[in-house]
C-alpha positions in Angstrom: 0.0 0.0 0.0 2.9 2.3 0.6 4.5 1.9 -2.5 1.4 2.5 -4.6 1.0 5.8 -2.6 4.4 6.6 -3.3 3.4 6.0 -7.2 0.2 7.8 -6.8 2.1 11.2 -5.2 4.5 11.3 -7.9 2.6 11.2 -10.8 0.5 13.4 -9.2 3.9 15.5 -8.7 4.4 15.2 -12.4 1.2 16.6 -13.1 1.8 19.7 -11.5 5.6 20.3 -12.8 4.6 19.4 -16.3 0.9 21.9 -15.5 3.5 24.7 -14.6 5.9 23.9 -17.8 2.4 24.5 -20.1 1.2 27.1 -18.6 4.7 29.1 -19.1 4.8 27.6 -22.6 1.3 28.6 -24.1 1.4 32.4 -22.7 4.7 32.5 -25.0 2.7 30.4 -27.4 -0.3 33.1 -27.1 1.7 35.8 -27.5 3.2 34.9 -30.8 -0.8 34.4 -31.8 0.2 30.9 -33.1 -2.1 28.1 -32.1 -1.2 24.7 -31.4 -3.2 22.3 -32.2 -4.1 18.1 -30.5 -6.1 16.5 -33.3 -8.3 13.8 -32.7 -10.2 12.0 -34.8 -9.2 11.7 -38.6 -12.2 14.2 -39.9 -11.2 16.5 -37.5 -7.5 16.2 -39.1 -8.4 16.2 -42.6 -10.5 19.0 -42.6 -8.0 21.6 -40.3 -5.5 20.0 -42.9 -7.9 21.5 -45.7 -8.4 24.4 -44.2 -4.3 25.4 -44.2 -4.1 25.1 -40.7 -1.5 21.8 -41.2 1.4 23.9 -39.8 -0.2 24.5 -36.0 -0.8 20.7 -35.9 1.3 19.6 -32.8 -0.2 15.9 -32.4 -3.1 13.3 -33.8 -4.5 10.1 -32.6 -4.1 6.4 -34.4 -7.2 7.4 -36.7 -5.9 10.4 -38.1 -3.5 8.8 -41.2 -4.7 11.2 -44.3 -2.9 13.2 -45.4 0.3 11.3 -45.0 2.3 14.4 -44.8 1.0 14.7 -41.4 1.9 11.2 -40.0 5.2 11.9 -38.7 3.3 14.0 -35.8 3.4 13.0 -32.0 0.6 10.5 -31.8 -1.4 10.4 -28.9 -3.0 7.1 -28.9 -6.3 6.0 -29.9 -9.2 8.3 -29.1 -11.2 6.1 -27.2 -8.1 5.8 -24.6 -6.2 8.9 -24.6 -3.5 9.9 -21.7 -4.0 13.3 -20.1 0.1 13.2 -19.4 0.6 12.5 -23.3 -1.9 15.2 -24.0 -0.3 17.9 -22.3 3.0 17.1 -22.9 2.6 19.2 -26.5 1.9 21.8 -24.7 -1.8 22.6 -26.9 -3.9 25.7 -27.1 -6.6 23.5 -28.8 -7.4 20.3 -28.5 -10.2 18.9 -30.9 -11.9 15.8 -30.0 -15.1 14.0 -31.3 -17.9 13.0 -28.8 -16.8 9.3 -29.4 -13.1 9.9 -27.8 -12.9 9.4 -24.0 -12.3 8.0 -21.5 -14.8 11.4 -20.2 -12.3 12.0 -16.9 -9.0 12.7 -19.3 -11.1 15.0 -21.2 -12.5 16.9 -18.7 -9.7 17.3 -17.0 -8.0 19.3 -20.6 -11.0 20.8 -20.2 -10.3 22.6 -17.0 -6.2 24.1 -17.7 -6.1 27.4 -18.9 -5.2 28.6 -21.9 -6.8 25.2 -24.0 -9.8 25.1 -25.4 -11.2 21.8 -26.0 -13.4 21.4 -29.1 -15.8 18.4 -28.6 -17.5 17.9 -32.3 -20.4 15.8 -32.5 -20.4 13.9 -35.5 -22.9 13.3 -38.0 -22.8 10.8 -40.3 -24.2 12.8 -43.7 -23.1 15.3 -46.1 -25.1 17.9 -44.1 -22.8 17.2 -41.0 -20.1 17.2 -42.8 -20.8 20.9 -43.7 -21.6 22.0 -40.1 -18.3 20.4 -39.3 -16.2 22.6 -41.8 -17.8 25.5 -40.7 -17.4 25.1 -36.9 -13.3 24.8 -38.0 -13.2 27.6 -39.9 -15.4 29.7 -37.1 -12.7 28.2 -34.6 -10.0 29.5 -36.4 -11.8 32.6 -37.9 -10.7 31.2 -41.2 -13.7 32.0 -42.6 -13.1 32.3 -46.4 -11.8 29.0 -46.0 -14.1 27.4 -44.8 -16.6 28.6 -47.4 -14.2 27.7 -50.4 -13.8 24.3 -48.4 -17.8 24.1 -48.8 -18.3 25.3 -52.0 -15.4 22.9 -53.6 -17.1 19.9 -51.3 -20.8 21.0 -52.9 -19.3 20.6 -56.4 -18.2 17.7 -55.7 -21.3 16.3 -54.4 -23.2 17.5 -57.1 -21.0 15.8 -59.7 -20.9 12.5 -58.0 -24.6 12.5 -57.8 -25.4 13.8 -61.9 -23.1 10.6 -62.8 -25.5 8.5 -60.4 -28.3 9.2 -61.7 -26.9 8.7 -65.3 -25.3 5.5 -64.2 -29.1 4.3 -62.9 -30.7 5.4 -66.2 -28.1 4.0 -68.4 -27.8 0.4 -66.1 -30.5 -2.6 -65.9 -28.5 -3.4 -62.7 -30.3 -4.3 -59.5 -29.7 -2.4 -56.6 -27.3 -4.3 -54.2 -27.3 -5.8 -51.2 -24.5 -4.8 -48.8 -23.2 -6.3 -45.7 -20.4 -4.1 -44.0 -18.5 -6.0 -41.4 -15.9 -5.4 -38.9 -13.3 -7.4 -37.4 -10.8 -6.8 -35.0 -10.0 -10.4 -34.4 -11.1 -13.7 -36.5 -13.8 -14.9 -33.6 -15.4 -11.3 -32.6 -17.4 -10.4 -36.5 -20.1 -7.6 -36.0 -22.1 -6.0 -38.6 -23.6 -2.6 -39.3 -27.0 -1.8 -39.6 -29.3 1.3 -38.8 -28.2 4.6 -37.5 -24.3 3.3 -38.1 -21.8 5.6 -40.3 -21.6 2.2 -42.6 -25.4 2.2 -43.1 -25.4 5.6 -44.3 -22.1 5.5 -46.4 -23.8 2.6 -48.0 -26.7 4.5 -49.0 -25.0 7.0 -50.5 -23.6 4.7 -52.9 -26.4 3.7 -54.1 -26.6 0.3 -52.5 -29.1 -1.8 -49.8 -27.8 -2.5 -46.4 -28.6 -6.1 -46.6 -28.6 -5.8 -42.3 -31.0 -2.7 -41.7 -33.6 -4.9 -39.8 -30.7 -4.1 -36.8 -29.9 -0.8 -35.6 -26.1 -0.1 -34.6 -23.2 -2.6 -34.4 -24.1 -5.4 -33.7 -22.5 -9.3 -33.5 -22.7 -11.4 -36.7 -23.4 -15.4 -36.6 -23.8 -17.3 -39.4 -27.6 -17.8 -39.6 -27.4 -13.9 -39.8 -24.8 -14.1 -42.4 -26.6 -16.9 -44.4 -30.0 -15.1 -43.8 -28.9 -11.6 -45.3 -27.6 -13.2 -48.5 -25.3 -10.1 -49.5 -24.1 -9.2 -52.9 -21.2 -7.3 -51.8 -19.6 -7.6 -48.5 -17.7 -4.2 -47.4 -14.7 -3.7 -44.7 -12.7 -1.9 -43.9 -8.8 -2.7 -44.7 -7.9 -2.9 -41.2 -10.2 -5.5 -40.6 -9.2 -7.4 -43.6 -6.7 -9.5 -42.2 -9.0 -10.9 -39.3 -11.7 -11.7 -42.3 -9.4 -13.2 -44.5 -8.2 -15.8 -41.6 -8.6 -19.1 -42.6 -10.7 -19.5 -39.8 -12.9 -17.0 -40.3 -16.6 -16.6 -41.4 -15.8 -16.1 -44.9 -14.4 -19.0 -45.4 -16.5 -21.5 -43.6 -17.7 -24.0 -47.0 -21.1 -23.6 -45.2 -20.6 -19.9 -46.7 -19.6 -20.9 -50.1 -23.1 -20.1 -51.4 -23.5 -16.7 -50.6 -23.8 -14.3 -53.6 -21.1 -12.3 -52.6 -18.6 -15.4 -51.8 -19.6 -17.3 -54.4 -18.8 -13.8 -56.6 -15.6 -13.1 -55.1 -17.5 -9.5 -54.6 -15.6 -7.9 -51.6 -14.6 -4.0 -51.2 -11.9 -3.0 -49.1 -11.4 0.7 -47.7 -9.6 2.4 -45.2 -11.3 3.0 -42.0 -11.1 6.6 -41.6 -11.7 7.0 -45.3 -15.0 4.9 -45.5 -16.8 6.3 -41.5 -15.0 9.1 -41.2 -17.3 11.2 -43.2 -14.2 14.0 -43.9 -13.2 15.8 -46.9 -12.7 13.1 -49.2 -16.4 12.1 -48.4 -17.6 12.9 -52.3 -14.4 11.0 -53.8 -15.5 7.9 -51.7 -19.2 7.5 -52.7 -17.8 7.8 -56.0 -15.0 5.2 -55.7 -17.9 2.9 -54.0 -20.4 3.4 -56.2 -18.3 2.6 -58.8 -17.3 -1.3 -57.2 -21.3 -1.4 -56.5 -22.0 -1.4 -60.1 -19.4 -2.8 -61.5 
């Protein structure tokens, strides 16, 4: 018991020295009216990246790994476990989160120093939040030209991707088709996405049917489920890949051989961030997706 209270009092020690060191640090940082900046969350560091505010980025999280150009940055860990120590350590006069990053105590303990302000963004998975989101950056910032080029090039973009839907559906016989996004982080744990999930609406966009939106949210995926949604495509993400590719896993179980999108060899891979994140390169995915829909 002694020693642990021996640990406990030094890292509480810590806390204060390296409190002090910041607090000296961001009133130089304040008076040279530069910010510096804790992403977290890979739309959050795509769209300050878009914005031109890539040189006040002090540090991301594991998500945050577009554009590469900014990879080389102090990582803080993934945003679901961040470290308040690891936090404050690069010294931040903004730390932007999104409402899924925790645990809550780290967070609001940022919340409480002086001199950073902590920028929870409560994400939406749609074009419309997407918006919202640029916006709030650029009002942040007050890079507000910006963030209305940002929107207007992101509008343009939308609107092309869907004119060449709609030509594709009037110049196609195609059925719509039946999707089934899974995720894996190992080869026995296999969940699925169905209502109110960033997959559900992604797929939608593209054009496709979530073959799982009897469900709502994430939720675990057995084989009579699997069997019973008879999907056309399956979609994952590429980190998940690995785990669903394992010999031992659900997709290749010869009970599974049957299944459209098996039996097809009719899988699409995407990066994580790329496919939920519902950043920046939001137009240029439904467009990349839509395209391996209706292939």
């Amino acid at each position: 018991m002694h020693s642990l209270n021996k640990r406990q009092f030094c890292q509480k020690i810590s806390l204060i020295l390296l409190g002090a060191s910041f607090s000296r640090s961001l009133f130089a940082n304040t008076q040279l009216g530069n910010p510096r900046i804790v992403s977290i969350g890979g739309a959050n560091t795509e769209i300050i990246h878009a914005l031109g505010l890539h040189p006040y980025l002090v540090g991301i999280d594991t998500s945050s790994n577009y554009p590469h150009s900014i990879t080389h940055l102090p990582n803080v860990g993934y945003a679901r476990a961040l470290s308040l120590e690891g936090v404050l350590s690069l010294r931040p006069t903004h730390v932007l989160s999104t409402d899924m990053a925790g645990p809550a105590h780290v967070l609001e303990s940022i919340k409480k120093y002086k001199g950073i302000q902590l920028e929870r963004v409560n994400t939406r998975s749609s074009f419309e939040g997407l918006i919202q989101h640029v916006q709030l950056m650029a009002d942040l910032f007050e890079k507000s030209d910006s963030g209305h080029q940002l929107s207007r090039r992101l509008h343009n973009e939308m609107k092309e991707v869907m004119r060449l839907h709609v030509a594709t559906e009037f110049s196609s016989q195609s059925k719509v088709p039946r999707v089934l996004f899974m995720l894996s982080h190992q080869s026995s744990q296999v969940v699925a996405g169905g209502l109110n999930t960033a997959a559900h609406a992604m797929i939608e966009y593209a054009g496709g049917k979530n073959a799982m939106d009897q469900m709502r949210g994430y939720k675990a995926l057995n084989k009579e489920a699997f069997i019973q949604s008879s999907p056309d495509i399956l979609l994952m993400t590429s980190q998940s890949e690995k785990f669903l590719r394992n010999p031992r896993s659900l997709l290749n179980d010869p009970s599974m051989a049957h299944i459209p999108a098996i039996k097809n060899n009719r899988i699409v891979v995407m990066d994580a961030n790329q496919l939920l994140g519902f950043g920046p390169r939001l137009p240029l995915t439904i467009a990349q997706l839509r395209k391996s829909f209706f292939a």
